[in-house]
Every structure is written in C-alpha cells, then in structure tokens.
N, C-alpha and C positions, 0 to 999 in steps of 0.2 A: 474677518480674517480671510484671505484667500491666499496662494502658492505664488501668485503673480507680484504681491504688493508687500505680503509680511515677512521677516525675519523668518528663521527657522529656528527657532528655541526650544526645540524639542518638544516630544506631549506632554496633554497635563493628566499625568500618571504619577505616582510616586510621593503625591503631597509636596512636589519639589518647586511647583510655579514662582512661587512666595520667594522661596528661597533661594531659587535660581535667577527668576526675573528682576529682583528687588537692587539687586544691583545694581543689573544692570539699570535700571529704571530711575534710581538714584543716580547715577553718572551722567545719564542722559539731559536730568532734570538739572545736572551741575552746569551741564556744559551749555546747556541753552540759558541758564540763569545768567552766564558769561557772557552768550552773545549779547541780549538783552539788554545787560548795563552797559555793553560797548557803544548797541547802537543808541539807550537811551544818551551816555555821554557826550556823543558827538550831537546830538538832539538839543538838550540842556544845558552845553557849555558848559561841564564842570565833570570834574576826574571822576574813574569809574568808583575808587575807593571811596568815594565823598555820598555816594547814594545807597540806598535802599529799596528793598521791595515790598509790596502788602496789597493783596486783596486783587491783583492782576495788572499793579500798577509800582511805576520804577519814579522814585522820588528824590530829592536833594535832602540829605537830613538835617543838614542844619536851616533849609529853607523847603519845607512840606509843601508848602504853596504849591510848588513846582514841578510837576510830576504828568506822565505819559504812561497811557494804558501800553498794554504789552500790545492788541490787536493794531493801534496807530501803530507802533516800532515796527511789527510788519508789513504791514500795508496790504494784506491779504495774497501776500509771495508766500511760494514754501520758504521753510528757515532752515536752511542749508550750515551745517555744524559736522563736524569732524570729530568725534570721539577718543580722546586721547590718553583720559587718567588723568591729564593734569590739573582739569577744575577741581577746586575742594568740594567735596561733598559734608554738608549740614551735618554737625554732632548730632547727635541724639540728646543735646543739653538743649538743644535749639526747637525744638519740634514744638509744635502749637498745635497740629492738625493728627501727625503723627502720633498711636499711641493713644487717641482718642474714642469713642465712640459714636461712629458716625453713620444714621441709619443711610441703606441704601434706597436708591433715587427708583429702582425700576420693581417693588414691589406693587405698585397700584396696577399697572398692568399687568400685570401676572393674574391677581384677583379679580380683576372687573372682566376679564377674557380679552384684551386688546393686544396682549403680548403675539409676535410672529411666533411660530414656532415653525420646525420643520415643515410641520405635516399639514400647515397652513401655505405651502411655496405653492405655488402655478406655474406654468411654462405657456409660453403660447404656443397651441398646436399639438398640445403632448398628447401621449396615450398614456394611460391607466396599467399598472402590472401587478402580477403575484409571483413567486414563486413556486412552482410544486414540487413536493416532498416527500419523503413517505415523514407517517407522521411519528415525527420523536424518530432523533439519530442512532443511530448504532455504532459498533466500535469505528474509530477515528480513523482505522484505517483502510476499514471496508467504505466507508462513504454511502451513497447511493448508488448501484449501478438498475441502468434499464433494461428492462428485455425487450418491452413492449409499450410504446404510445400509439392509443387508435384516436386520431385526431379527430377523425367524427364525428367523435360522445360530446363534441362543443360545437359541432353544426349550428346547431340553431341557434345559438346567443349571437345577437348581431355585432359583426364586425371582431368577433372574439381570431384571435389568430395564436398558434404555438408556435414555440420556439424551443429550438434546441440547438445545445452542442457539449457533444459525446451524452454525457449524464446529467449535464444540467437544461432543466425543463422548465421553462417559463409561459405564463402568457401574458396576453394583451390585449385591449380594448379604447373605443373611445369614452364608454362610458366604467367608471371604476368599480359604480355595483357588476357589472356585467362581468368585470375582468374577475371577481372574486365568485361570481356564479361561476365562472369558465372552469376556475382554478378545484372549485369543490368538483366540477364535473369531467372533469378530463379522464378516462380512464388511462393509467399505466400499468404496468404490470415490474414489479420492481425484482431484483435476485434476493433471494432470501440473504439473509448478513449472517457471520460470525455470533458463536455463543460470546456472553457477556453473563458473569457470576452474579447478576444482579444485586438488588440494594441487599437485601438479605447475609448476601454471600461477599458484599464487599470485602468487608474488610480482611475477612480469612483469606480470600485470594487476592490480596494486597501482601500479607504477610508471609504467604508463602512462593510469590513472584521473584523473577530474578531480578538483581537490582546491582547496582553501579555507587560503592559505599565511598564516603570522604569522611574525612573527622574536618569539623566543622574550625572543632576549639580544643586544646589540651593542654593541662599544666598540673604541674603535680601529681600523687598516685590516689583519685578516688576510690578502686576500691579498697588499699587496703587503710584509708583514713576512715573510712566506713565501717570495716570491722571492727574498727579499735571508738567508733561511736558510741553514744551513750542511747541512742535513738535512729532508728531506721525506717525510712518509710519506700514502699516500691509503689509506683499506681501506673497504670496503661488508662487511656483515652482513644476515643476515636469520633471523628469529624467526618459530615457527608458532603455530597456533590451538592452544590447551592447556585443557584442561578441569581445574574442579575437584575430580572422580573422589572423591567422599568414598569413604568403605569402605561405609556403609550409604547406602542411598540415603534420600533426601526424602519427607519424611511430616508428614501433618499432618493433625486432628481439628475437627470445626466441629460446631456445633447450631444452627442458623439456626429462629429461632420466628416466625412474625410479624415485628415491627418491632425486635424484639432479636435479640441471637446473642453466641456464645460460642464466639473458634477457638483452638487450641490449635498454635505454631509455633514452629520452629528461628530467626527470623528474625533476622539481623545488626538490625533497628530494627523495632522492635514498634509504634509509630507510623507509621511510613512502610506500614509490612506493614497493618496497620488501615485508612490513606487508602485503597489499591488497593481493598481490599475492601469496603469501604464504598462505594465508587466504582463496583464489578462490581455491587452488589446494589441500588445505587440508596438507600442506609438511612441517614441520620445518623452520622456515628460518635460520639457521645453515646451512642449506642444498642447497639453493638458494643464488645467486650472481646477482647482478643485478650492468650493467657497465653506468655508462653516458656518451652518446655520443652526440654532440651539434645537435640543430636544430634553425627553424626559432624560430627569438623570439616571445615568447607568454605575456606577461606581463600580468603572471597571472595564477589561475589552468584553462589548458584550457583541452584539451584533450591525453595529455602526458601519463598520468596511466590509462587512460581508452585504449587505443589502446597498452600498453603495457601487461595489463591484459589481451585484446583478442589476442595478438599474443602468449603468458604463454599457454591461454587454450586451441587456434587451436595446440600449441605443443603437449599438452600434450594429445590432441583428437587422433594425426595422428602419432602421435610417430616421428617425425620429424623435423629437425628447420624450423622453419614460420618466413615470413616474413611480416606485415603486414601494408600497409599503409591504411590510411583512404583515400576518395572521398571528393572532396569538397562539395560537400551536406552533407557529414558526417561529416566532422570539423564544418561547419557552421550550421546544422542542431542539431545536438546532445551538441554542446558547453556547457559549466558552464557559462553561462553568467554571470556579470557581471546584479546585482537586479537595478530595475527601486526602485523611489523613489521618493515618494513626503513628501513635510516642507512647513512650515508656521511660518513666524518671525513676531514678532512684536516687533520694536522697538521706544527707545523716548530719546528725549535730551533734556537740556534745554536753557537759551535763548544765553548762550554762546556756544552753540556748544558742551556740554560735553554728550555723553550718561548716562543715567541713569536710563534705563530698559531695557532689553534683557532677550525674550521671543521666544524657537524653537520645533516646534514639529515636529518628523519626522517618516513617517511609508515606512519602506521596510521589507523587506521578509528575513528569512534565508539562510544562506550558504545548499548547499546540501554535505552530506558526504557521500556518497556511488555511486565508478564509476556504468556509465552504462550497463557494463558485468558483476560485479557480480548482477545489481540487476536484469538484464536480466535471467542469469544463474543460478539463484533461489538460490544463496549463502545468500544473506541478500537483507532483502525488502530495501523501499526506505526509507532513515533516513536524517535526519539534525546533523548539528554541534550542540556542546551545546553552548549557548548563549557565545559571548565573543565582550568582547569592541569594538573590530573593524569592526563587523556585525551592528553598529549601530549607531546613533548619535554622532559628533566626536566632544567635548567638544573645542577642537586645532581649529577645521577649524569656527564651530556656534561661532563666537563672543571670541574664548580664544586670541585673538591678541590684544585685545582692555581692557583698566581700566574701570571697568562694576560695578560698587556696588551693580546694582539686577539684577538677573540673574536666568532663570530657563531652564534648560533641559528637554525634555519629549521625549523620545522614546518609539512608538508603533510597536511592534514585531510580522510581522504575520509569523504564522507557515510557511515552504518551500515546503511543500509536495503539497498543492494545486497551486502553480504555476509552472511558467517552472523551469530549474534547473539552480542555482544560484552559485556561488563561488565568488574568488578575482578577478578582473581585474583590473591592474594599478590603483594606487590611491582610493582605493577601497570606493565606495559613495562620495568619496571627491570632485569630482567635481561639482557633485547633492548640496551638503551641500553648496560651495561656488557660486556655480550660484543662489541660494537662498539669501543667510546669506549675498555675498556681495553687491548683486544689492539693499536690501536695505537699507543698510550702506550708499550705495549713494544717494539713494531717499530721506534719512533723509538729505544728505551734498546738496542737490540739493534745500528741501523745507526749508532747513536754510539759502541760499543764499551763504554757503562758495565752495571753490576748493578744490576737492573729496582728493585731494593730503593732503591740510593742514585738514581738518578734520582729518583724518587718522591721521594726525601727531597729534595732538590735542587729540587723545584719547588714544596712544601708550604711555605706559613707557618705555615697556623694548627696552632696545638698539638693541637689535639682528633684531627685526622686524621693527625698523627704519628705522636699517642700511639697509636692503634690502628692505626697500620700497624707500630709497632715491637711492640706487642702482638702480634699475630698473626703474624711474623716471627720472634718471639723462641722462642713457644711452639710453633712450627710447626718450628724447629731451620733456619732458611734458610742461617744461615752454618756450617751444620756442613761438612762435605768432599761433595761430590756430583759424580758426574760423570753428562752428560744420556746417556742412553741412543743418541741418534742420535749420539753418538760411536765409543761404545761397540760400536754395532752389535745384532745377535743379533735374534731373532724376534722377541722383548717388548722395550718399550723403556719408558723411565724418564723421566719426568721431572715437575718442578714449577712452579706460577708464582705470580703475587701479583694481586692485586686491591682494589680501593677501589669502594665504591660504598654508598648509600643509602636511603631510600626521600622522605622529606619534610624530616626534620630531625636524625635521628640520625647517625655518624659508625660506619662499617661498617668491615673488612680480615677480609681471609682470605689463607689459603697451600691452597692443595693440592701434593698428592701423585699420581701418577695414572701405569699402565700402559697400554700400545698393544699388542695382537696384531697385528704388521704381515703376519699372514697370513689372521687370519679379520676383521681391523677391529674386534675386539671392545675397549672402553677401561672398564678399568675406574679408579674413582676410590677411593684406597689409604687417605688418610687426607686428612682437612680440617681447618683451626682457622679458627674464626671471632674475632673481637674488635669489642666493640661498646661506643662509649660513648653512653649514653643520660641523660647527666645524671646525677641522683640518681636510684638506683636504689634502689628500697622493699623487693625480694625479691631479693636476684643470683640464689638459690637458682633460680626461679622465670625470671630471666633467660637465665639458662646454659642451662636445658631449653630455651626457646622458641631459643637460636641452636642447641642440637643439630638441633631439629625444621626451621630451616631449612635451615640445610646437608644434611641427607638428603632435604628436599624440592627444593634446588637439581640435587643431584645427580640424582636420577629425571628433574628437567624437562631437563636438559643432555646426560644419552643416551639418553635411553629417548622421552619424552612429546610425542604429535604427531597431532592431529585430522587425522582421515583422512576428504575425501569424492572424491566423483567429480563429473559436470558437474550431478547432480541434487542429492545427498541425502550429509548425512556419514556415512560407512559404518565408524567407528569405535567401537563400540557395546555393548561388552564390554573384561572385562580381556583377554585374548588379543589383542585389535587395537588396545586402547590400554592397552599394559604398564606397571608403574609400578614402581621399583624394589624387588627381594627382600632380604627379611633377611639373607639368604646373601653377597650381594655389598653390605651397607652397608659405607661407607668408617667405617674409623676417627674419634673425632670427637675435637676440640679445644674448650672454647667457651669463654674471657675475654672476662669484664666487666668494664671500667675505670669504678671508681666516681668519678666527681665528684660529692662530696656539694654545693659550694658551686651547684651549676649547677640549673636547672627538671628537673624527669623529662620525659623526651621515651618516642618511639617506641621500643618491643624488639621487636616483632613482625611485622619483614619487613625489617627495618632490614643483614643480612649477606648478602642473600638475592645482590646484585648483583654483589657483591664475589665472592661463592663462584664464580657463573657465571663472573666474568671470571678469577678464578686457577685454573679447572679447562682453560679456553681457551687460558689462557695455557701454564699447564703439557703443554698438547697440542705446543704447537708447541714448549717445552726439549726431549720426547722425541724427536719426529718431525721438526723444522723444516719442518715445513708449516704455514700455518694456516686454521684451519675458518672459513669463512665464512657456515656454516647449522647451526642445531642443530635439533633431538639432533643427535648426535652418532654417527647408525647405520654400524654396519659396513660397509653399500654406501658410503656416504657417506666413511667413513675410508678407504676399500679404492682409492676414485676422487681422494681428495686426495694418497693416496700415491702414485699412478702417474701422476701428473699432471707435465707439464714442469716 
C-alpha cells in the first residue's frame, strides 16, 4: 500500500476493514467478472449469457471444451473497469470459497524468519536514529521541554551528530549501535513537569476532576422502577492505563529531498500518517508518499506516526534517509495508552428475575490528537480529539444486550490534556465497561438465586446474543457438574463465569475457567471460549485465530497489565515493570464462530475482547465470593479483597 497508488478507505481501526471493504471488494470483483465474459465472448464467439467461470478460466457451458484463462483475456494490460453498482454481485447461495476455511498462504514465512518486516527495510545511504526523551512521559500537556543539551557528552562516538528543534531532540549515526550509544549518552537537562496523581491516586482524582457530562441513552424512570424492585445491586469498577507493548518496538524510514519525500510506516491509515507529516514539514502532501510496511501488531494507535514523523523530520534535518527505531523505554514510556476508567451500575429486577432498571456512569479521559514530535517540535501544542461515541460510554457493552425498559446512560468527559496521553487500544474501554456492567448482572442473578447462564437468557430477546451466549456455554461445558471452589475450600480455588460484551456492532460470549492461590493471590485463567457472531463470515478459519488472539490478550490485560507512574513520569518502562502474559501460563482456548451467512460481515477483531474480561471477573468471584472491583487482577490486590470484611 502506498498514498501514491491505493485508494483511501480509511484505517484499519475499528474492526471495520471487513465490513467496509467487503463491499466494495465484492462490486469490484462483480464488475471485473463482467469485463471478463465480454472480453471472453467476443474471444469464443458466443453470448456473454451462455458462459461460465471456474478456477481462473471463462468457459462455454454447454461446450467446457472451450474456455480462456482470465491472464490470455488480458494479455498482461491493466483491466480498466468503471465501477457502477450495476454488476450483480454473487448471492451468498453461490459461494464455494466464501464462508470456508481457508488456511492462510504467508504463515511459513513468518516462522522460518523470511517475512520483511519493518525493522528489516534498508535505504541506501541512510543514517541510523533514536530519539531522546526523558524517560516515561508526563502530563500531555507539559510535553518535554529543554533547558539544556551539551552536545559534547557524544563527542566521541564517531560520526554521532544532534539534532534539534525547539523540544524535540534526536540523534544520528552511520552506524545504529553508535546512534543508540549517542542517545543513552547525550546529556540534556530537561524542566521539571507538572504533578500527576499517580497510579495509586488515579482514580480518586478521576473522580473528583471537572468533566463535561452527556446522557449517552435514556428511556423510562430507572430509578424509581428500582425502588419498586424486588432486588438491587449498586457496584463501581475501575480500569488502568494499558499500553499497547507491541514485541518489537516502532520503526520507521523517511528520505525527505527538497519539496518531495518518501516515508516508510506500520501505520493503522497511511493517509492520516501522511496529513501529520506533511503538516510537521510544512510540504504539500501531493508531494510526499508514504508506503506501509508491516510490523508487530499494535492493537491500536500506538506509536507508528509518532516514530514515523521523527524519522520525516531527522530526514529533513540531515538531508538524508533516516532510519529510525524507538527504544523500549520509548514504545513503553511515550505510548497512547489506552485511558483508565471508572463506572458505577446500578441495577434491579423483579421477583421473576426480569431487569427493570439499568443505571451507568462512567468517567474516562480524552483520546490525545497530536503525535509526540510535532508537539515536541513546536508544530502544534498538545490537543485532544473532538468528542466522538467511542471515547465514551458504550451503550452495546453497559446493558444494550439485555430487554431493559429503564435505562439511563451518563458519561463524564474529562478533558486529555491533564493526564497522560490516551488513544485506542483494542476494544477501546470495553473491557472497563464489561468488567463493571457484567459483574453486576451477576450479582443481581446471584442475590436472586438464579444460574448467571439462565438470567442472561431470561433478559435477551434478540437471537444474535443468545446464540453466542449458548455458544460459548455450550462449548465452554457450563452445565456439566461443578462445584465452586469457595465451597469446597482448600488453598486453590475453582471457579467459572459468563460474560457478554462487544465492541461496535458484533455480538461477543465467553466462559472462563480460572484458579485463585488464596495464599500467594496469584489467579490464573485455566481455559477460555470465546463465541463470536460477526455476520457473514469470509474466513472462520481466519476468525477463530483473531478470537484466540483475543482471549489471551484479554487475559494478560485482566492480571498482569498496568501503567505505572509516580507524581512525575510513568515509570513502567520495560517488560519487568509492565509484564504481559507468558506462554507457560496461557489459558486453554476455545474460539466459535457462529456463521450467519444471510446477515452483512461485521467486526472479528475486538469484538470477545469484553466478554472474556467480564467472565474471567466473574468466575473470580464463583471461586472466592469476593468481587474485584480493580483490575489486573494482582496478588496484593487478590490477597486484600480476600481478607476483606
């Protein structure tokens, strides 16, 4: 993909590729199927109606014999087609390919090490770059600023040269170990930053920040159907600052010439990545090309156009191609995290078991819009996103799964500037929303005496979310014979729960499975299934992996994963201090896809994420009868809800 040759179809952010591209991709495929029998007709003498296609060849069907590869029909020309709607496009009765399971062609390279990846590109002639930082950011809106660079303290690394402008501090090298000696040796002297309530103190001063309220959703009088309940449950949650920790860190290649340039980047939208840059250098983007070359996956904005825009401006500092990777202090230090979040549900049912108040309030912070180099680089200060539905209470995951007659949303908006910096990471808040909204779904199915399984079913109309909650129930073994471990007793305890949860449009479930050390706190998660209906599904093959990959990314963010700073600077800055889950303790996986062929293809790609968190929560409290009201889910944290009144 590059800005010069591809379509602009937006990023692939949102789980939406699928769904947005598939369309078009089917139109495409219509209308070139049309050329194809026109040009084979006039080829084989006989009407476009009278032929067939199969296997990359256009035939007679009442005479097979007779038939022309699609490559002769072109003759090695582009196939110049006009996209208009009015090919038909193939039922979904028709499909052979579609809907199948079909492995893909480029895992062998990925395992044998032959795959390109970014951080494998060359340029001829380049230099080598880092950026310098102080280590671990501080609030978003102080930035870095400099007092002091003594360019000296990198004298002696040969050919090491600095670079700056206003705040932002780079160096360079011909050789790349040199440029990262330079970068550890550079002395700056940086202004001290703004306090920050740190992790400790998060969420109280979340809670008591000024904030910018909407009602998300509202119908009916919850609370006073609530009064008149047969059952009440109130619970508060709260969710941290989570980074997107790729494995490799952020890298990216630039050749800035004069009034042209050529950058090389992992970026979720190569377009938007191109505006900033073009935007830092002041150039046309007519003018600039920007190619996408794959890296680790980041699920989510992580730091792809921030190390793209520093290697853009080290080009165009040195008049040369840069090449620049980040430090793992720098991927993990400087990140978009992923906003902490705290809710408060109150729900009530009556004495059959129906809900008939749902009440959630939830206050997190802004998306940040502005990378770290330009706002370093004195291009634009530090800004926020403008308000948009998915920075905030997600009506899908708070209680839309469920027939609710009163119902209120309240989302509290604090501005981004005064905390760290924020963006999407996978399933964005949705995991926050359902380890709140569904733990106490089941506190109500608990202090009604019913199984968290038939509640759910008892309050679902629509079939979609049924169907993947009995999916994931079924395959998960819920009604086999179990007894929860805090019955039981013993050091380890046992136990399982359920969950439902989304991202935008798809219909999520899971079960877990999951032990409790009630002496060291330590929990691990034993097995998961996810179930996902995503519509018409093109690949399940391709599906099933992306719900394994959630569910073991759900489970690392549920006990392990949690931005750590102090009242300065995030001090989380390696793997050691922000751990992520090990091979050794992955939980068993499950992963069902319920194919509805008649339905649009929606979201697979974050879509169980919510669900897992909340039946990993919930199964905490079948083992222990406590429940967690902060995740991860750390052994201090286990060790202090178990000895709790």
């Amino acid at each position: 993909l590059d800005t010069q040759r591809s379509p602009n179809q937006g990023g692939t952010y949102s789980s939406a590729s699928v769904q947005r591209g598939r369309p078009q991709a089917a139109q495409a495929a219509a209308h070139a199927r049309a050329k194809l029998l026109e040009l084979a007709a006039a080829r084989l003498g006989a009407p476009a109606g009278s032929l067939g296609v199969e296997r990359g060849e256009v035939f007679v069907t009442t005479a097979p014999s007779r038939r022309v590869g699609y490559g002769e029909l072109v003759g090695g020309r582009a196939l110049q087609v006009r996209i208009d709607g009015a090919a038909p496009v193939k039922p979904a009765s028709a499909y052979r390919v579609v809907g199948q399971r079909v492995p893909r062609t480029d895992l062998r390279s990925r395992v044998d090490g032959m795959h390109t990846y970014i951080q494998h590109i060359r340029l001829p002639g380049m230099l080598h770059g880092r950026v310098v930082r102080p280590r671990g950011q501080a609030r978003h809106d102080a930035g870095a600023r400099v007092l002091e660079v003594d360019a000296g303290s990198i004298a002696h690394i040969p050919g090491a040269r600095v670079l700056r402008r206003q705040d932002f501090i780079g160096v360079v090298a011909p050789r790349e170990w040199d440029a990262v000696r330079a970068a550890a040796a550079l002395r700056v002297t940086w202004e001290e930053p703004p306090p920050l309530p740190g992790t400790d103190g998060l969420h109280a001063a979340m809670r008591e920040a000024a904030t910018i309220d909407n009602v998300v959703a509202s119908r009916g009088d919850p609370a006073t159907a609530a009064e008149n309940a047969a059952k009440r449950v109130r619970f508060a949650g709260y969710g941290p600052y989570q980074a997107h920790a790729p494995f490799a860190p952020s890298c990216a290649l630039a050749d800035i010439r004069d009034d042209r340039g050529l950058v090389i980047a992992s970026s979720q939208d190569i377009f938007a990545c191109r505006r900033g840059i073009a935007t830092l250098l002041d150039m046309p983007e007519r003018n600039l090309t920007v190619q996408f070359a794959e890296s680790a996956g980041t699920y989510g904005h992580s730091c792809y156009d921030d190390v793209a825009q520093a290697a853009a401006l080290m080009s165009r500092l040195t008049g040369a191609p840069v090449r620049v990777q980040f430090m793992r202090h720098d991927e993990h230090g400087w990140d978009t995290y992923g906003p902490p979040h705290v809710g408060e549900v109150r729900i009530a049912a009556d004495a059959r078991g129906r809900i008939v108040a749902y009440e959630y309030e939830g206050w997190q912070h802004n998306w940040s819009q502005v990378e770290t180099t330009s706002q370093l680089a004195g291009v634009a200060p530090a800004a926020e996103w403008p308000p948009v539905p998915v920075q905030g209470v997600n009506p899908l995951v708070c209680g839309g799964m469920y027939d609710i007659p009163n119902v209120k949303l309240l989302n509290h908006r604090l501005p981004a500037l005064d905390w760290l910096r924020g963006a999407w990471l996978r399933s964005p808040l949705d995991l926050s929303f359902a380890f709140v909204s569904e733990q106490a779904v089941d506190a109500l199915a608990f202090e009604l005496g019913i199984d968290p399984l038939e509640f759910r079913r008892r309050n679902i109309k629509d079939e979609r979310w049924r169907g993947v909650l009995d999916a994931a129930a079924e395959a998960g073994g819920w009604q086999r014979p179990f007894t929860p471990g805090r019955i039981t007793g013993g050091r380890v305890r046992r136990g399982r729960g359920l969950g439902l949860g989304t991202h935008l449009i798809s219909h999520g479930a899971a079960m877990a499975e999951i032990e409790v050390d009630t002496q060291t706190g330590v929990v691990r998660v034993l097995r998961l299934t996810g179930a996902l209906d995503a519509g018409m599904v093109v690949n399940p093959l391709i599906v099933e992996r992306q719900i394994e990959g959630q569910l073991v990314q759900t489970a690392s963010r549920l006990l392990l994963e949690e931005v750590r700073f102090d009242a300065r600077r995030v001090t989380s800055l390696d793997w050691a201090s922000y751990p992520i889950l090990r091979m050794r303790v992955a939980p068993e996986i499950r992963a069902v896809v319920v194919q509805r062929p008649g339905e649009r293809s929606t979201g697979a790609g974050e879509e169980t994420m919510a669900a897992a968190a909340a039946a990993i929560a919930n199964a905490f409290f079948d083992a222990t009868g406590r429940r967690m009201q902060r995740y991860p889910l750390l052994p201090g944290r286990v060790l202090a809800a178990l000895s709790a009144a």
